[in-house]
C-alpha positions as CSV (number, residue, x, y, z in Angstrom):
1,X,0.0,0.0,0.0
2,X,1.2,3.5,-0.9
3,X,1.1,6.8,1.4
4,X,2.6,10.2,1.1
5,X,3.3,12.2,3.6
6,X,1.7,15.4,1.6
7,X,-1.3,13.3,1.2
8,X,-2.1,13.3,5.1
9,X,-1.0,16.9,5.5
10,X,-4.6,17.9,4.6
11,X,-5.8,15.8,7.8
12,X,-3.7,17.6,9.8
13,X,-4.0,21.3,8.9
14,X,-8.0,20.8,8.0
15,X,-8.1,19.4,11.9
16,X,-6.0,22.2,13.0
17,X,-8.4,25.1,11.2
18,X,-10.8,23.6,13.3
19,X,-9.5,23.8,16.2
20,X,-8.5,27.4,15.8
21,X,-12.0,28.1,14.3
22,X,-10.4,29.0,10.9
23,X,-10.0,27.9,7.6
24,X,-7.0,26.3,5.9
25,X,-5.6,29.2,4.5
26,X,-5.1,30.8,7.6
27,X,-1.9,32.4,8.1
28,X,-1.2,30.0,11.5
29,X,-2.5,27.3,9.7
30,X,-0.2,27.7,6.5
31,X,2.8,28.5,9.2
32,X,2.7,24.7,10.6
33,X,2.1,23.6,6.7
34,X,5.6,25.0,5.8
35,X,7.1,24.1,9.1
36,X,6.1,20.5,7.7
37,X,7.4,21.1,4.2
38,X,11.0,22.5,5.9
39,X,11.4,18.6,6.6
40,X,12.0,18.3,2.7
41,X,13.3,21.5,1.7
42,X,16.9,19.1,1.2
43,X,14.7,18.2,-1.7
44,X,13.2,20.8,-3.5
45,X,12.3,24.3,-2.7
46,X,9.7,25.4,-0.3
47,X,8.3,27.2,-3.1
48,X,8.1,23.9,-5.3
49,X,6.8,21.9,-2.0
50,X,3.6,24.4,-1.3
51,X,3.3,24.0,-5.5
52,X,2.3,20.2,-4.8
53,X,0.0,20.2,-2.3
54,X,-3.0,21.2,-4.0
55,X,-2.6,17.9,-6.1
56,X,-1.7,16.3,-2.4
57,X,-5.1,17.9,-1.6
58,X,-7.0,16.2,-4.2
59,X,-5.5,12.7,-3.8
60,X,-5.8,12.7,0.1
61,X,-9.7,11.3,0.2
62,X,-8.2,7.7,-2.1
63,X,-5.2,7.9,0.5
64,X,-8.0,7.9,3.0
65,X,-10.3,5.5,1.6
66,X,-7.9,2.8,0.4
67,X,-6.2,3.0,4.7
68,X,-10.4,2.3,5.8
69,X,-10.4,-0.3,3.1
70,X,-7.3,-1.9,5.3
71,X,-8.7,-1.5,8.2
72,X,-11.8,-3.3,7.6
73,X,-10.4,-5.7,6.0
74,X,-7.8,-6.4,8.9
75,X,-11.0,-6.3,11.5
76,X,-13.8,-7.9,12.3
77,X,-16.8,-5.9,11.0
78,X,-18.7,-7.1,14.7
79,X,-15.5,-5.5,16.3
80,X,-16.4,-1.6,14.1
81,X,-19.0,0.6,15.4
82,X,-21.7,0.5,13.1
83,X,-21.5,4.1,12.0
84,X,-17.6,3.7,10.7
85,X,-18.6,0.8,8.2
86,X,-18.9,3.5,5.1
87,X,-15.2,5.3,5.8
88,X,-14.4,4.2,2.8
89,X,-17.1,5.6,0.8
90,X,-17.0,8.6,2.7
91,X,-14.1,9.4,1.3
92,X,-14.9,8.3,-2.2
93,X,-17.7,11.0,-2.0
94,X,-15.1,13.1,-0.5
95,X,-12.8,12.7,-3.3
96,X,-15.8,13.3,-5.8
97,X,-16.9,16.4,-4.6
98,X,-16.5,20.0,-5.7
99,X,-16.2,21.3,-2.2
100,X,-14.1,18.5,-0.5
101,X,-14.9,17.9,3.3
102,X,-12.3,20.1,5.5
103,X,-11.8,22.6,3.8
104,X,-14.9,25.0,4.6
């Protein structure tokens, strides 16, 4: 199974808007964003990092969905709360929307 680490980055600054009662393109929000790009700026530019997270963006909700898909396989579906057997398709529906969850 794949994962990137910009792919999860959305989870993380999306939760932390929240929690600050903000939006993702809040200047504290995008502060932690590039303080987790710095890790790879041995790599590539910040510049050219922040440049690839709006495809990041886009692919998180398959990152997502595909890590529930290995979960419930890996589980008994007795042993998952009811209300988490459609994370999967959550994100599917995440992934296929114009206004993807998170970011509002």
């Amino acid at each position: 199974m794949w994962s990137h680490r910009f792919a999860v980055l959305h989870i993380a600054s999306a939760s932390m808007a929240r929690a600050l009662g903000t939006t993702p393109d809040d200047p504290r929000v995008a502060r932690a964003v590039d303080a987790y790009l710095e890790n790879w700026s041995d790599l590539a530019p910040l510049d050219s990092l922040r440049a690839l997270l709006p495809a990041a963006r886009r692919l998180s909700p398959i990152h997502r969905a595909l890590s529930w898909r290995r979960v419930l396989d890996a589980v008994p579906i007795n042993a998952v709360e009811p209300e988490w057997h459609d994370g999967e398709s959550w994100w599917i529906q995440d992934f296929r929307s114009d206004r993807p969850r998170g970011d509002d």
